[in-house]
Residue, then its C-alpha position, 0 to 999 in steps of 0.5 A: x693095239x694100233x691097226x693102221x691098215x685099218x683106219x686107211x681102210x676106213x678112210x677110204x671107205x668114207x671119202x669114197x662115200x661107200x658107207x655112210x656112218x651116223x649115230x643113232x637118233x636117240x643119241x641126241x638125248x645123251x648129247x643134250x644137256x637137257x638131260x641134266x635138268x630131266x635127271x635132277x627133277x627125277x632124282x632131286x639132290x640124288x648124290x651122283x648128280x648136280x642141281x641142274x635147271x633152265x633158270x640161274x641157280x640162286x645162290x650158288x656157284x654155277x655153270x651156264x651152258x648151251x643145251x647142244x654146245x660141243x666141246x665148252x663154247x659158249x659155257x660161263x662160270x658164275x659166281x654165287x654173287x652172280x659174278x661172271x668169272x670164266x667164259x668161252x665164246x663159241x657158236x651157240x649162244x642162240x641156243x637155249x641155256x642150262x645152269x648148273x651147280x659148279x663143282x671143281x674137276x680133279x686137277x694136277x699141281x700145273x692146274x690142268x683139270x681132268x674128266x673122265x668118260x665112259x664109253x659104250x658100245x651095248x655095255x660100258x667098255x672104256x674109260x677115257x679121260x681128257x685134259x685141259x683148263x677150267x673148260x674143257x673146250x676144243x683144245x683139251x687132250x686125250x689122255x692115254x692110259x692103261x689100267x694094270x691089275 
């Protein structure tokens, strides 16, 4: 349900600096792409996880990434020659890397490739998917959906 009368309160409430909101410092660990590296050493060829590392995978088609990137900047595709096939600039490239194995996202017949999210607040409670390129970058979309039983 749309509560528009909300979100002007909450607006309000914000530009008028009465509340200030900021996500919890242990947040940082899910934003980070570190994560990926931490949880394939901890699980290794665990079949819900990529290889992942701070060095370029021998081998294999991959993707680079900026440890705190946002939104696709700065993310390459590589091919296993080392080939670079895709890359999306940004403001990041200073930040440390990551690599890792490149998988293709579920795509539609007009080539638009999809993500799905979860989302939580103290339990998993929504499922959202975004759409766009090959990168999901600033300029992918929401998609709305509902689930029926």
């Amino acid at each position: 349900r749309y509560e528009p009368e909300l979100l002007l309160i909450l607006k309000n409430i914000m530009q008028n600096q009465k509340a200030i909101i900021l996500n919890p410092a242990y947040t940082l660990l899910f934003q980070s792409k570190g994560m990926l590296k931490i949880l394939w050493d901890l699980f290794p060829n665990h079949p819900l996880l990529l290889e992942s590392s701070f060095e370029p995978l021998k081998n294999k088609k991959q993707i680079e990434k900026v440890v705190f990137g946002r939104e696709g900047a700065n993310s390459k595709i590589i091919e296993a020659s080392g080939e670079v096939i895709l890359e999306v600039g940004g403001e990041y490239q200073s930040y440390k890397k990551i690599y890792q194995e490149f998988v293709d996202l579920p795509s539609d017949g007009d080539k638009n490739y999809y993500q799905a999210g979860v989302f939580y607040a103290y339990e998993s409670c929504a499922l959202g998917f975004r759409r766009g390129g090959l990168i999901l970058d600033n300029s992918s979309k929401f998609v709305g959906h509902t689930v029926d039983n």
